[in-house]
py3Dmol code that shows the C-alpha trace and the ligand (Angstrom):
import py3Dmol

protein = """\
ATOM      1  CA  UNK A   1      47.716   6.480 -17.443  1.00  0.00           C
ATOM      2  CA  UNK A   2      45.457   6.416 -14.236  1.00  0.00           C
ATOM      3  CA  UNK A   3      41.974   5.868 -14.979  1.00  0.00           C
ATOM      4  CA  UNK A   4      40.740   8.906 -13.853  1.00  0.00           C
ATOM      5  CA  UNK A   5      43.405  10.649 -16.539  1.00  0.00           C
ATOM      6  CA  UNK A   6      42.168   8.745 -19.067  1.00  0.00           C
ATOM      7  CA  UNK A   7      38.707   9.542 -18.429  1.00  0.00           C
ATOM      8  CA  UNK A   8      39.378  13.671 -17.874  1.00  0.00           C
ATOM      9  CA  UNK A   9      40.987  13.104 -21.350  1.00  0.00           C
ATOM     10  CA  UNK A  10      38.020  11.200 -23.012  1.00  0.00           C
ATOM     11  CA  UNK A  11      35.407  13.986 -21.780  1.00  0.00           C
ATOM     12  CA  UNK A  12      38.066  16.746 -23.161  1.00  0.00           C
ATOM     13  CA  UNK A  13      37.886  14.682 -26.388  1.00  0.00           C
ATOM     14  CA  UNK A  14      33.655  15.295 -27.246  1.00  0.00           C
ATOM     15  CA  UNK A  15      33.378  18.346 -28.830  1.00  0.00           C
ATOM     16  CA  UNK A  16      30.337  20.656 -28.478  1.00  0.00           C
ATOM     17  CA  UNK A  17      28.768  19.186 -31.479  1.00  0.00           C
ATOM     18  CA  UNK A  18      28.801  15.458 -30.341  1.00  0.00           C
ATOM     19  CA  UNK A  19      27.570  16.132 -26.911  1.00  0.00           C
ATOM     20  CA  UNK A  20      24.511  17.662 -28.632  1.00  0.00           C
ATOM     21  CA  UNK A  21      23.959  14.480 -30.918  1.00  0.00           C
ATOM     22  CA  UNK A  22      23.511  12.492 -27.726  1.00  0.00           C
ATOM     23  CA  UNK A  23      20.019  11.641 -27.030  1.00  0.00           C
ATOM     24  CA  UNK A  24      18.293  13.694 -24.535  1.00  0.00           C
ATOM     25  CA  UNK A  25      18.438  12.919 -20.830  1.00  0.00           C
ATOM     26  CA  UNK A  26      15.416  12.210 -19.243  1.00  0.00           C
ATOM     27  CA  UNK A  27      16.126  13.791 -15.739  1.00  0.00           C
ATOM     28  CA  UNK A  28      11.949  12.549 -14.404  1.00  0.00           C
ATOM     29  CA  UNK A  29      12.984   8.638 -15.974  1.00  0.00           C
ATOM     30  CA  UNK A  30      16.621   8.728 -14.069  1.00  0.00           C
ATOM     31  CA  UNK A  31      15.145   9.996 -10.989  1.00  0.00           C
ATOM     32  CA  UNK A  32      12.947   6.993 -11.226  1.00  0.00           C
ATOM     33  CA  UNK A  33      14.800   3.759 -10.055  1.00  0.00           C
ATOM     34  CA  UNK A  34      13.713   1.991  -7.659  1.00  0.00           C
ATOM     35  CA  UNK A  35      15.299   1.924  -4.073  1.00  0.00           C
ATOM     36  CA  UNK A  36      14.876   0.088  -1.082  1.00  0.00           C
ATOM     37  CA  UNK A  37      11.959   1.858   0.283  1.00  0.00           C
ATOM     38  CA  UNK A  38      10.365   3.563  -2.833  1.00  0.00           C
ATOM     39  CA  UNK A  39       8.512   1.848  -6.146  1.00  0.00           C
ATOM     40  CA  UNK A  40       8.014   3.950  -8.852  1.00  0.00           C
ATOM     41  CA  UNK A  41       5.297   2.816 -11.718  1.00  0.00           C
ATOM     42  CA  UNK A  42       2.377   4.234 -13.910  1.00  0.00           C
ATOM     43  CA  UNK A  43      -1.133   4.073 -13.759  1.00  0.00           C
ATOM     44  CA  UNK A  44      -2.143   5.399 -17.227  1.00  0.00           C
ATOM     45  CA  UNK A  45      -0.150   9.200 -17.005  1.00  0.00           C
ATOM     46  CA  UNK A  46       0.072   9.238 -13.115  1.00  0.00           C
ATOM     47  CA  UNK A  47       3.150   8.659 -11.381  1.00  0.00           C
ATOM     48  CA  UNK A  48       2.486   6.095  -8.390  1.00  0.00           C
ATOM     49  CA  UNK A  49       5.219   5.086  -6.235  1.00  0.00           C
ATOM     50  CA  UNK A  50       4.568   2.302  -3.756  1.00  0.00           C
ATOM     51  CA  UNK A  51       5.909   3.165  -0.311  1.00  0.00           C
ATOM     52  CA  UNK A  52       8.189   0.737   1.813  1.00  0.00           C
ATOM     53  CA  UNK A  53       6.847   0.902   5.660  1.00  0.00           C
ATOM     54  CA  UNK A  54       7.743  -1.866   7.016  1.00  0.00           C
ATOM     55  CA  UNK A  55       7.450  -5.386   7.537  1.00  0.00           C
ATOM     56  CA  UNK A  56       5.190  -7.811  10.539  1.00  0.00           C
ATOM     57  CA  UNK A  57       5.940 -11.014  10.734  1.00  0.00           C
ATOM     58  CA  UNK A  58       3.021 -12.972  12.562  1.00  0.00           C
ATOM     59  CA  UNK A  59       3.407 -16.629  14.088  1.00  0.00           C
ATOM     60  CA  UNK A  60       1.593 -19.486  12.705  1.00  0.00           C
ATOM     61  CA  UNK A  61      -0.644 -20.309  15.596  1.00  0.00           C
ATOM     62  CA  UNK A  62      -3.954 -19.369  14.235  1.00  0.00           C
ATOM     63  CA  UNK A  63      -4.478 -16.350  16.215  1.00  0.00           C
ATOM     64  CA  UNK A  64      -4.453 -14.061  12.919  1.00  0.00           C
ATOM     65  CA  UNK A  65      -4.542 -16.548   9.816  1.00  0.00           C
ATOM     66  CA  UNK A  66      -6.917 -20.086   9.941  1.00  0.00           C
ATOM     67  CA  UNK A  67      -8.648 -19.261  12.704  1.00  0.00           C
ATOM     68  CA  UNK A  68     -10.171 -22.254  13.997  1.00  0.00           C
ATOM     69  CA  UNK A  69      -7.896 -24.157  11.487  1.00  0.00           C
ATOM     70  CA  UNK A  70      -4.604 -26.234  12.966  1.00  0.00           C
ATOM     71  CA  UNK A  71      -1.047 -24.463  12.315  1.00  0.00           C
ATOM     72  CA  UNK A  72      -0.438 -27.448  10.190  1.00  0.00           C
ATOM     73  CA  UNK A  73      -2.803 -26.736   8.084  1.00  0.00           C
ATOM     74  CA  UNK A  74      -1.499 -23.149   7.656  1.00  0.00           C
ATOM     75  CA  UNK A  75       1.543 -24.763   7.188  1.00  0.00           C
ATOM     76  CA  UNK A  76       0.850 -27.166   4.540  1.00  0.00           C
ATOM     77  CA  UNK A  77      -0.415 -24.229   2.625  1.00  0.00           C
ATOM     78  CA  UNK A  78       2.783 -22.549   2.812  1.00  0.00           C
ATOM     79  CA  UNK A  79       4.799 -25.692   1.867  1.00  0.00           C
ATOM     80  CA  UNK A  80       3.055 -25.923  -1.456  1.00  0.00           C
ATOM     81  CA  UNK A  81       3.907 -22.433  -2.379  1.00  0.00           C
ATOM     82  CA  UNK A  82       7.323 -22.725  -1.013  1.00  0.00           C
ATOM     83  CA  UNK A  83       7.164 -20.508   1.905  1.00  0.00           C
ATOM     84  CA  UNK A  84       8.561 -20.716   5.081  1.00  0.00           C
ATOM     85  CA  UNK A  85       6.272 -22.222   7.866  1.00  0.00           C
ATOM     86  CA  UNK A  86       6.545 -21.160  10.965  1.00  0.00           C
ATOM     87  CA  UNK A  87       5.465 -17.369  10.587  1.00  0.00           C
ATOM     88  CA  UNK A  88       3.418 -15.486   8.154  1.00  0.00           C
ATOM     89  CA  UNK A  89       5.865 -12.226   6.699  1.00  0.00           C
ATOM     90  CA  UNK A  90       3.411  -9.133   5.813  1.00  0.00           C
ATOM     91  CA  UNK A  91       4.720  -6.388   4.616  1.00  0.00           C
ATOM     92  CA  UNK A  92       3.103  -2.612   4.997  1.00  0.00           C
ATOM     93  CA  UNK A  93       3.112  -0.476   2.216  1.00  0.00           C
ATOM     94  CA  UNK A  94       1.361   2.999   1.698  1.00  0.00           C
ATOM     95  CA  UNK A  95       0.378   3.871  -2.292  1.00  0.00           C
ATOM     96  CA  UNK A  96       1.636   7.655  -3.216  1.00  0.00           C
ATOM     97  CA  UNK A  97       0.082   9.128  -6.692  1.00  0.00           C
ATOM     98  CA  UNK A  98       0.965  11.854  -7.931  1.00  0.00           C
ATOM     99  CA  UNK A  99      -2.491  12.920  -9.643  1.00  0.00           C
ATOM    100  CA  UNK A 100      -1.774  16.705 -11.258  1.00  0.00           C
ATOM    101  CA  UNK A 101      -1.838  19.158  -8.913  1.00  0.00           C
ATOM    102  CA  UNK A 102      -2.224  16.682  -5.840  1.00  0.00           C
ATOM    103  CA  UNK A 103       0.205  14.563  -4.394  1.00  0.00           C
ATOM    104  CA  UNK A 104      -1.899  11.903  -2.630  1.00  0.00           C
ATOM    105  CA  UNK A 105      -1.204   9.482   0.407  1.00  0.00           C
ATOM    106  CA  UNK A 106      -2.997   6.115   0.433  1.00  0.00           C
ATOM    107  CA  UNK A 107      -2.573   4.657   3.852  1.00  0.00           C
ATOM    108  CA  UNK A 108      -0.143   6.348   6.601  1.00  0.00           C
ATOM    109  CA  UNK A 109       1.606   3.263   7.370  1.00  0.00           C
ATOM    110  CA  UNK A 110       1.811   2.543  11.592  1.00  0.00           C
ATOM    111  CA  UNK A 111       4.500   5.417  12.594  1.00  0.00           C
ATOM    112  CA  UNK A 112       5.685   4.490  16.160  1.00  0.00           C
ATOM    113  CA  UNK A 113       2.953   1.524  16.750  1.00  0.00           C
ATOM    114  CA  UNK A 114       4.547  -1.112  15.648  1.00  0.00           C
ATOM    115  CA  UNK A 115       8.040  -0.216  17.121  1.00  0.00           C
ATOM    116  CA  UNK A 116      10.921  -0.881  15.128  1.00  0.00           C
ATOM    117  CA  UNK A 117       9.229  -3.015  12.540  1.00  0.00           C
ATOM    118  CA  UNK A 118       7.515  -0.265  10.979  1.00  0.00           C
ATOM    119  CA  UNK A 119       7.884   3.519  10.825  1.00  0.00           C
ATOM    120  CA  UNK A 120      10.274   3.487   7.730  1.00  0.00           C
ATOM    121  CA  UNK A 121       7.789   5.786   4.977  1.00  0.00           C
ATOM    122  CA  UNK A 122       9.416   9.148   6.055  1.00  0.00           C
ATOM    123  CA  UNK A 123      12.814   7.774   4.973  1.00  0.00           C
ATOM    124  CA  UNK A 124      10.598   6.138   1.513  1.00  0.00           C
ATOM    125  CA  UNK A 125       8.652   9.393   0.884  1.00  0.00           C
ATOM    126  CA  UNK A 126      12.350  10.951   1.044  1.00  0.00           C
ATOM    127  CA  UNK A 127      13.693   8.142  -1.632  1.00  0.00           C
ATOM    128  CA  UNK A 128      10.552   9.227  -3.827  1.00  0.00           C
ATOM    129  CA  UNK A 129      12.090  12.505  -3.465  1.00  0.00           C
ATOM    130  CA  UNK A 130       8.561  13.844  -1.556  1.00  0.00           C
ATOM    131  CA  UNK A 131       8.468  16.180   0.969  1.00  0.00           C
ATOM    132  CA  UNK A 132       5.285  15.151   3.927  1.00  0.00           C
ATOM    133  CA  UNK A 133       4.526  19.271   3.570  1.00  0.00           C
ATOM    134  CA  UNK A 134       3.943  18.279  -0.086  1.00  0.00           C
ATOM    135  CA  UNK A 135       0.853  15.486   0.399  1.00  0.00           C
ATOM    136  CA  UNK A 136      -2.387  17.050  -0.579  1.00  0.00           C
ATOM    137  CA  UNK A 137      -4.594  14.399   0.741  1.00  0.00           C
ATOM    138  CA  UNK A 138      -3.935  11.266   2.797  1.00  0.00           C
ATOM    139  CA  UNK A 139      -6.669   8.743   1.857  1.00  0.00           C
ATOM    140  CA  UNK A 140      -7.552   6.220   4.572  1.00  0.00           C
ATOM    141  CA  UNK A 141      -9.103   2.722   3.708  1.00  0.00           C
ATOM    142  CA  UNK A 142      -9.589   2.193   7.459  1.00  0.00           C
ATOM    143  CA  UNK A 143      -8.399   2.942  10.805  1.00  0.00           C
ATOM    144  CA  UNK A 144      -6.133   0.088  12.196  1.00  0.00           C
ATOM    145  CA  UNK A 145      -2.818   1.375  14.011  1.00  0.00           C
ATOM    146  CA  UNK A 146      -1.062  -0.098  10.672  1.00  0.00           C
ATOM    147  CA  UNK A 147      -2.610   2.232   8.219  1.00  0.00           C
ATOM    148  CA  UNK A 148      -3.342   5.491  10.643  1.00  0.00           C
ATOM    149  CA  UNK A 149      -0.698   5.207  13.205  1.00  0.00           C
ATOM    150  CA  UNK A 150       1.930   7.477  11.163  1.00  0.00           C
ATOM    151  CA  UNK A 151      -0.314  10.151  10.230  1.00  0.00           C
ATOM    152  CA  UNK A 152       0.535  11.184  13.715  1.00  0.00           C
ATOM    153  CA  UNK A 153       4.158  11.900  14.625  1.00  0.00           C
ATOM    154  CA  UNK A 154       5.694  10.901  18.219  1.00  0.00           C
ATOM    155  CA  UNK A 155       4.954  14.243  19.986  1.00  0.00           C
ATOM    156  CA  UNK A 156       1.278  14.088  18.601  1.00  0.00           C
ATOM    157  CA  UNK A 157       2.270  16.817  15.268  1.00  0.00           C
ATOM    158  CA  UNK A 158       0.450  15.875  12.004  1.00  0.00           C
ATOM    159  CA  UNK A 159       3.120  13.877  10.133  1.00  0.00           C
ATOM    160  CA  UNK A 160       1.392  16.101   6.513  1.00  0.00           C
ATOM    161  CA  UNK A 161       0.626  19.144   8.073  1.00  0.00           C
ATOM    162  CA  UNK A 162      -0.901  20.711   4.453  1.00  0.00           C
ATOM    163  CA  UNK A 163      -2.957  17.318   4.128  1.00  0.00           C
ATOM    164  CA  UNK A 164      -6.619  17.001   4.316  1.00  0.00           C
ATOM    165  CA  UNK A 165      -6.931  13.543   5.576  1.00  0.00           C
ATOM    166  CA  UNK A 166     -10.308  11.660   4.019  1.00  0.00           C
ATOM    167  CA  UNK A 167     -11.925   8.421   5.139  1.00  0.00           C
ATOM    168  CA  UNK A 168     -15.498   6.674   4.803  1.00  0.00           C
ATOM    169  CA  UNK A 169     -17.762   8.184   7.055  1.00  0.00           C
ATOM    170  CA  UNK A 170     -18.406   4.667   8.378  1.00  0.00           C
ATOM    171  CA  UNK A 171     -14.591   4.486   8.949  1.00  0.00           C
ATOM    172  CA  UNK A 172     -14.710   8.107  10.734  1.00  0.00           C
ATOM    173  CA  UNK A 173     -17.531   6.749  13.000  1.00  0.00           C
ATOM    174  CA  UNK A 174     -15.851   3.694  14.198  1.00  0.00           C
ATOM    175  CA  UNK A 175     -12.285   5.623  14.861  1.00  0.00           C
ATOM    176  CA  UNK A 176     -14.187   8.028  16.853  1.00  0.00           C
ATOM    177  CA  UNK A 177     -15.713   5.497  18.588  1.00  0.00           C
ATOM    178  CA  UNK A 178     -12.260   3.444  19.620  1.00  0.00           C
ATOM    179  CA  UNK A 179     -11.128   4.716  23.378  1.00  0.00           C
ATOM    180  CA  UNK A 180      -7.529   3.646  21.973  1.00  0.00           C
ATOM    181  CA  UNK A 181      -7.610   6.163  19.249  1.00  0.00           C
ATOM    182  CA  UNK A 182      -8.300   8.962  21.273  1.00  0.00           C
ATOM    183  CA  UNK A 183      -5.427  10.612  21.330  1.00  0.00           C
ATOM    184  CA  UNK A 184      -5.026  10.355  17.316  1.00  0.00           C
ATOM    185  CA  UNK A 185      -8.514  11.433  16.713  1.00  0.00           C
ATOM    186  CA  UNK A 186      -8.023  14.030  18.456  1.00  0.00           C
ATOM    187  CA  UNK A 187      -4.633  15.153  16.456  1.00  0.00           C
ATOM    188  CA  UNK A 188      -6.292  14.458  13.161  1.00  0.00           C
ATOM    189  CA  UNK A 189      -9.757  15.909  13.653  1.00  0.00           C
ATOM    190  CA  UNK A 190      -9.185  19.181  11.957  1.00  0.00           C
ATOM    191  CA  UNK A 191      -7.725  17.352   9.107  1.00  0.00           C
ATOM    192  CA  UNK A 192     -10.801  14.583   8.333  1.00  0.00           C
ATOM    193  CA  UNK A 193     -13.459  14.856   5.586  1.00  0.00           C
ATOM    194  CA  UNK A 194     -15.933  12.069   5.787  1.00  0.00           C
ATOM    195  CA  UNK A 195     -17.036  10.950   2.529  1.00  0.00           C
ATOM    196  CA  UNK A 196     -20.045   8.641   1.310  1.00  0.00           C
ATOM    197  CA  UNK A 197     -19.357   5.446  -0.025  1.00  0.00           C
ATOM    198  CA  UNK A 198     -18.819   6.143  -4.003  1.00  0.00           C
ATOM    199  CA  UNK A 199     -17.044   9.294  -3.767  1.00  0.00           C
ATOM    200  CA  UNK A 200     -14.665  10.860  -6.241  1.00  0.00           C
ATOM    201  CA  UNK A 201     -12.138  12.021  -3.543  1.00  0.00           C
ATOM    202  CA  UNK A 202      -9.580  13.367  -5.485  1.00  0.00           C
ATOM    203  CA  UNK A 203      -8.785  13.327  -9.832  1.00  0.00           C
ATOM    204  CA  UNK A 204      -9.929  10.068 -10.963  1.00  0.00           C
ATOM    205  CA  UNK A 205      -9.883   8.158  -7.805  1.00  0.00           C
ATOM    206  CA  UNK A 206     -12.986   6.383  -6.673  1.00  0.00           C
ATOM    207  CA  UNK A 207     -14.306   5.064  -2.682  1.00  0.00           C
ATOM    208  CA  UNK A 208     -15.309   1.797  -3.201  1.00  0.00           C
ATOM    209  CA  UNK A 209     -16.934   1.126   0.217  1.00  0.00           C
ATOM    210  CA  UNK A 210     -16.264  -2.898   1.407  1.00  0.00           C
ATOM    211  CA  UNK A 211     -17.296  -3.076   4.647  1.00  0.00           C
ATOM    212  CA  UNK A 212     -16.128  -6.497   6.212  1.00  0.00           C
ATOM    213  CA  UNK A 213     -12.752  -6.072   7.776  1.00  0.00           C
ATOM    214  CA  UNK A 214     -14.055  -3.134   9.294  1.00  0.00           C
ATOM    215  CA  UNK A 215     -17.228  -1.054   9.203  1.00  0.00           C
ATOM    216  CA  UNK A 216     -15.842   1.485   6.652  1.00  0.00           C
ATOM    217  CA  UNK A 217     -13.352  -0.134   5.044  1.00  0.00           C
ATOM    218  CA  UNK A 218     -13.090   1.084   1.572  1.00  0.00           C
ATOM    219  CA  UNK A 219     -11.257   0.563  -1.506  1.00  0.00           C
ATOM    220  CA  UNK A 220      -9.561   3.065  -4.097  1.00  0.00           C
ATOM    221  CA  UNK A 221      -9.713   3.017  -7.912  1.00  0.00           C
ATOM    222  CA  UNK A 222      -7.171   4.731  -9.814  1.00  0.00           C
ATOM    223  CA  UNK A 223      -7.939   5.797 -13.381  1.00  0.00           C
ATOM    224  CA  UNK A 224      -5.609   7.346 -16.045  1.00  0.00           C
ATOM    225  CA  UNK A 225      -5.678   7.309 -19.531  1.00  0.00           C
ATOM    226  CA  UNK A 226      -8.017   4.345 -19.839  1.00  0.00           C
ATOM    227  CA  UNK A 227      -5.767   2.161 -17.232  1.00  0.00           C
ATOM    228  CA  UNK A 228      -6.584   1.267 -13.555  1.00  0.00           C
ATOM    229  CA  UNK A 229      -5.306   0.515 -10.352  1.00  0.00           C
ATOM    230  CA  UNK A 230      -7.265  -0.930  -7.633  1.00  0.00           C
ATOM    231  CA  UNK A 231      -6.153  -0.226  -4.035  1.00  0.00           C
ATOM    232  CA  UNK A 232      -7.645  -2.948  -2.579  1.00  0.00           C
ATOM    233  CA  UNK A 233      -6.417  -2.344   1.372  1.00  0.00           C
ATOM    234  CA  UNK A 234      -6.709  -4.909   3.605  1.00  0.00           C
ATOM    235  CA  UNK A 235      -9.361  -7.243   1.623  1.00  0.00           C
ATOM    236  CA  UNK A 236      -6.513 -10.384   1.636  1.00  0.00           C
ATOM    237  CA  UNK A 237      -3.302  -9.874   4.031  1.00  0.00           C
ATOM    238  CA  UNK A 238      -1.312 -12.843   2.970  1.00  0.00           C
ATOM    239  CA  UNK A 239      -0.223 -13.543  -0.664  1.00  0.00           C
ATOM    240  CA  UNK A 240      -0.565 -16.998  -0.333  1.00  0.00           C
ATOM    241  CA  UNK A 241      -2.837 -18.652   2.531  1.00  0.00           C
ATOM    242  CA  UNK A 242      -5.392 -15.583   2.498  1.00  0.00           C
ATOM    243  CA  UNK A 243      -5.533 -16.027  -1.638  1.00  0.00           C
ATOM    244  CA  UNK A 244      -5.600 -20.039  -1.372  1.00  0.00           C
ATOM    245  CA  UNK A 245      -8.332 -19.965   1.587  1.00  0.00           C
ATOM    246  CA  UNK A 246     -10.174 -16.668   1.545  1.00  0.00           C
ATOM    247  CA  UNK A 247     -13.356 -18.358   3.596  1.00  0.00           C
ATOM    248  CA  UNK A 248     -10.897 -19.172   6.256  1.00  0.00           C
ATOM    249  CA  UNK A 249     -11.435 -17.038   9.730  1.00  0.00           C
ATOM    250  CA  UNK A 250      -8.773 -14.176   9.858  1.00  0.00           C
ATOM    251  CA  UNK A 251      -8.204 -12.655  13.075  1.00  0.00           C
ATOM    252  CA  UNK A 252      -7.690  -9.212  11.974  1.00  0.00           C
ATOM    253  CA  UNK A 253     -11.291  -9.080  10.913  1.00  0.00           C
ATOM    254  CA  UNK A 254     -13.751  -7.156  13.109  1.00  0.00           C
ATOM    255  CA  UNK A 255     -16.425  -9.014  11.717  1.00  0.00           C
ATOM    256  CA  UNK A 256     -14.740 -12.433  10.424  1.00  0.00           C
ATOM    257  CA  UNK A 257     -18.067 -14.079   8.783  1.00  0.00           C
ATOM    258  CA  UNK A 258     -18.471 -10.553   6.989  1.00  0.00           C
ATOM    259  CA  UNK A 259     -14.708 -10.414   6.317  1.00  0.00           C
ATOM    260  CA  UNK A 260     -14.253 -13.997   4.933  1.00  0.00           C
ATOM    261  CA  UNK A 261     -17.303 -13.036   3.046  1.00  0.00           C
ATOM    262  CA  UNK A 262     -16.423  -9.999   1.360  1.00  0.00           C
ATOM    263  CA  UNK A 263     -12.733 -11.828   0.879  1.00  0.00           C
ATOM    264  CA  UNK A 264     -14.352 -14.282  -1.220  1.00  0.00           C
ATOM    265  CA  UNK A 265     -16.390 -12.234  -3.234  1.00  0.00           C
ATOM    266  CA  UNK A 266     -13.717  -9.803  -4.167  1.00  0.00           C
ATOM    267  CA  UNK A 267     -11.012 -11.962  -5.070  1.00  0.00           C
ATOM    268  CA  UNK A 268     -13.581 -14.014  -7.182  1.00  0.00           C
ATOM    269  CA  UNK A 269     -13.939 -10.441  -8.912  1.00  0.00           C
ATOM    270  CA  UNK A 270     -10.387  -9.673  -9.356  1.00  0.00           C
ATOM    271  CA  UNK A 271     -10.118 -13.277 -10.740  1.00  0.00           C
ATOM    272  CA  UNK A 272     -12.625 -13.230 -13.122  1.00  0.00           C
ATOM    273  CA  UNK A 273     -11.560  -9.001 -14.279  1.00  0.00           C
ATOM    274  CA  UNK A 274      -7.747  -9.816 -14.240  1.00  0.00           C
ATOM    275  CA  UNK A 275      -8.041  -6.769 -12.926  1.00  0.00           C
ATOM    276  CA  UNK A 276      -4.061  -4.684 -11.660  1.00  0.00           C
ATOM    277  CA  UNK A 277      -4.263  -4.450  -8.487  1.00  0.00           C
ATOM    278  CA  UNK A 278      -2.616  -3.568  -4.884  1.00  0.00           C
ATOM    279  CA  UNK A 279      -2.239  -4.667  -1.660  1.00  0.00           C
ATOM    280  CA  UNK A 280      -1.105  -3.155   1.092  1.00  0.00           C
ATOM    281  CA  UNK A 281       0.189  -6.380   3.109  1.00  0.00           C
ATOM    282  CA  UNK A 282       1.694  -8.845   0.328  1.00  0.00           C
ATOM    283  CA  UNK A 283       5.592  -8.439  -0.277  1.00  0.00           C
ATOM    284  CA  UNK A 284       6.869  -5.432  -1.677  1.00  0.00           C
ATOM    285  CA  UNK A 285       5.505  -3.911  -3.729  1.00  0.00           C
ATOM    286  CA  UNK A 286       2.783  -5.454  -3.730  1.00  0.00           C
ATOM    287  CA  UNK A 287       1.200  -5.186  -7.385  1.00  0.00           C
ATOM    288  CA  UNK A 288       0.209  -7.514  -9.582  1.00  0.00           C
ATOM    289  CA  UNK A 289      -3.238  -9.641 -10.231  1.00  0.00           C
ATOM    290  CA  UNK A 290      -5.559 -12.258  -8.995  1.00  0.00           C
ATOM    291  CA  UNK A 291      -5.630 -15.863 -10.427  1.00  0.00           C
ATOM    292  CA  UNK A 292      -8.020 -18.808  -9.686  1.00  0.00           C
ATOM    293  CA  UNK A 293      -5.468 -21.349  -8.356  1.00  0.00           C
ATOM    294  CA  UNK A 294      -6.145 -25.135  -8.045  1.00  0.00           C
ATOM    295  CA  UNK A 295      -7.144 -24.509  -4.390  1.00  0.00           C
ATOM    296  CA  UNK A 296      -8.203 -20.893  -4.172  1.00  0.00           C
ATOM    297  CA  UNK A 297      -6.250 -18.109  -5.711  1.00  0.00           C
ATOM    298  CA  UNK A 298      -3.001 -17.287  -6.879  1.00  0.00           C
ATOM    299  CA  UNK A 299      -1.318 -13.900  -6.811  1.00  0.00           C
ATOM    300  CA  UNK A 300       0.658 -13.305 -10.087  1.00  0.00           C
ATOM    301  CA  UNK A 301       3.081 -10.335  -9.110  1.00  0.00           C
ATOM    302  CA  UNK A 302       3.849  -7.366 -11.707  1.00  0.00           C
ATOM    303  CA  UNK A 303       7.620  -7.469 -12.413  1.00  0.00           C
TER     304      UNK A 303
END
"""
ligand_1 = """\
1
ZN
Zn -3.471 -3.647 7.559
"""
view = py3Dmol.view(width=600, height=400)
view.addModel(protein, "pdb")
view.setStyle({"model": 0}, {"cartoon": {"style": "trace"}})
view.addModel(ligand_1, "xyz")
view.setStyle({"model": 1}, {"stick": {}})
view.zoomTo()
view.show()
C-alpha cells in the first residue's frame, strides 16, 4: 500500500466522535511560527512581531564604531566574544504590535536607501500575515534613512497609506530641517503628528525622549498586563563592542559626546532594571536584556 493509500484510509478510519475528542486547534498559535523575516512574541496580551529588514554590514576601520580607537582594538573586542573581525554585521529590524484596535509600526526600516541590503519588511509584514493598508500608526524613534527611508515607496507613494505617522517634535524639527530629506518630508507631511517628549501615543505605549544620537531621538515603552517592552532604537547599534564600550565615539551619532553619554547612562539602567528590551540593530530579533559584563555590558538574548 502507497503511503498516500494508507493515509486516505487512516483519515476514513476516525469517526465523527474521535475527531471531536481531539483538542482544539488553535488557528492564532499555528499561524504564529516564526519565518525568516517575521518574529512573533508577547508583551503581556499584545501580539508583537519583530520585523526582518535587512542586514548592514560596516567595516572595521573606525569610521562608525571606536572612533578615534585603532581597528585592532575593535577587533580584539570582537575576538573575545567570538565574532568575526573584520566587519561589524547590524541587522535592521522594525517592531509591529498589535495593540487592540491598532496595528502599530515602530520604525519603517530604509526601503530603497540602502539598496539591496535592506528593503525586505513588505515581504516580513506579508509573513506576519499584515497588510501596509492595515498599520494604524507608524511610530518613528528618529529620522535616519534606516528607520524612515521605507515609509516612502520608490515612486514617492506612502508605503501605509491609512497610517498616521508620529515622531518627537524635536525629531520632526530636525527632518524638516535635512535638505536630503526633502523629498520624504514632503511625502510624509500630511501623515506626521509631533508629539512632546512623554506622550502616550497609542494604548499603553510611552515616548521616552533620549536625545543623543539625534535631537529627538526617542524611545518606546510597551505595557500589557503588568509586562514591558522597551524599544530602545538606536541607543547601542552593536551587540557586542557598543555594549562592551558604550563611552567609545560612534560615528552614527550626531552629537557623539551626547551619544556616548546617553549610551552609558541607559545601558547602566537596563543593567541595573534587567529590564526586556529591543534593539533595532543587534541580530535578529533582537530581544533580550542588558548585563554588566567584565568590561562593559553583555547582551543576554531572549530565546
Ligand atoms: Zn539605525
Amino acid at each position: 500500500m502507497g503511503a498516500v493509500a494508507a493515509l486516505l484510509l487512516a483519515a476514513a478510519a476516525c469517526t465523527p466522535a474521535e475527531n471531536a475528542k481531539r483538542p482544539e486547534a488553535k488557528p492564532e498559535a499555528a499561524a504564529l511560527v516564526a519565518s525568516d523575516g517575521a518574529y512573533p512574541f508577547k508583551v503581556g496580551s499584545l501580539q508583537a512581531y519583530a520585523l526582518l529588514d535587512g542586514d548592514n554590514l560596516v567595516p572595521n576601520d573606525n569610521s562608525v564604531f571606536g572612533v578615534g580607537q585603532t581597528p585592532d582594538a575593535v577587533a580584539a573586542v570582537l575576538a573575545v566574544a567570538g565574532q568575526p573581525t573584520d566587519g561589524l554585521a547590524l541587522s535592521i529590524h522594525p517592531l509591529l504590535v498589535k495593540d487592540g484596535d491598532r496595528t502599530v509600526l515602530i520604525d519603517a526600516g530604509a526601503g530603497a536607501a540602502f539598496g539591496d541590503k535592506a528593503g525586505k519588511l513588505a515581504a516580513s509584514l506579508a509573513e506576519a500575515g499584515v497588510d501596509p493598508a492595515a498599520i494604524t500608526d507608524v511610530l518613528i524613534s528618529h529620522g535616519h534613512p534606516d528607520h524612515v527611508g521605507g515609509l516612502v515607496a520608490a515612486d514617492g507613494a506612502l508605503t501605509y497609506p491609512n497610517a498616521t505617522i508620529r515622531m518627537s517634535q524635536a525629531e520632526w524639527a530636525s527632518l524638516q530641517a535635512n535638505p536630503e530629506m526633502a523629498i520624504l518630508v514632503q511625502a510624509i507631511a500630511p501623515k506626521v503628528q509631533a508629539f512632546a517628549p512623554g506622550a502616550v501615543v497609542a494604548p499603553g505605549i510611552t515616548a521616552i525622549a533620549l536625545a543623543g544620537h539625534t535631537p529627538g531621538h526617542t524611545l518606546y515603552e510597551i505595557a500589557s498586563d503588568g509586562q514591558r517592552l522597551l524599544y530602545a532604537g538606536d541607543t547601542a547599534h552593536h551587540f557586542v563592542v557598543s555594549l562592551a564600550h558604550p563611552e567609545w565615539a560612534m560615528g552614527y551619532d550626531g552629537d557623539k559626546v551626547a551619544g556616548a553619554a546617553r549610551r552609558q547612562a541607559e545601558l547602566a539602567a537596563l543593567a541595573a532594571s534587567g529590564e526586556r528590551v529591543y534593539f533595532h540593530h543587534f541580530p535578529f530579533p533582537g530581544i533580550g536584556r542588558v548585563r554588566q559584563g567584565a568590561e562593559g555590558y553583555v547582551w543576554v538574548p531572549e530565546g
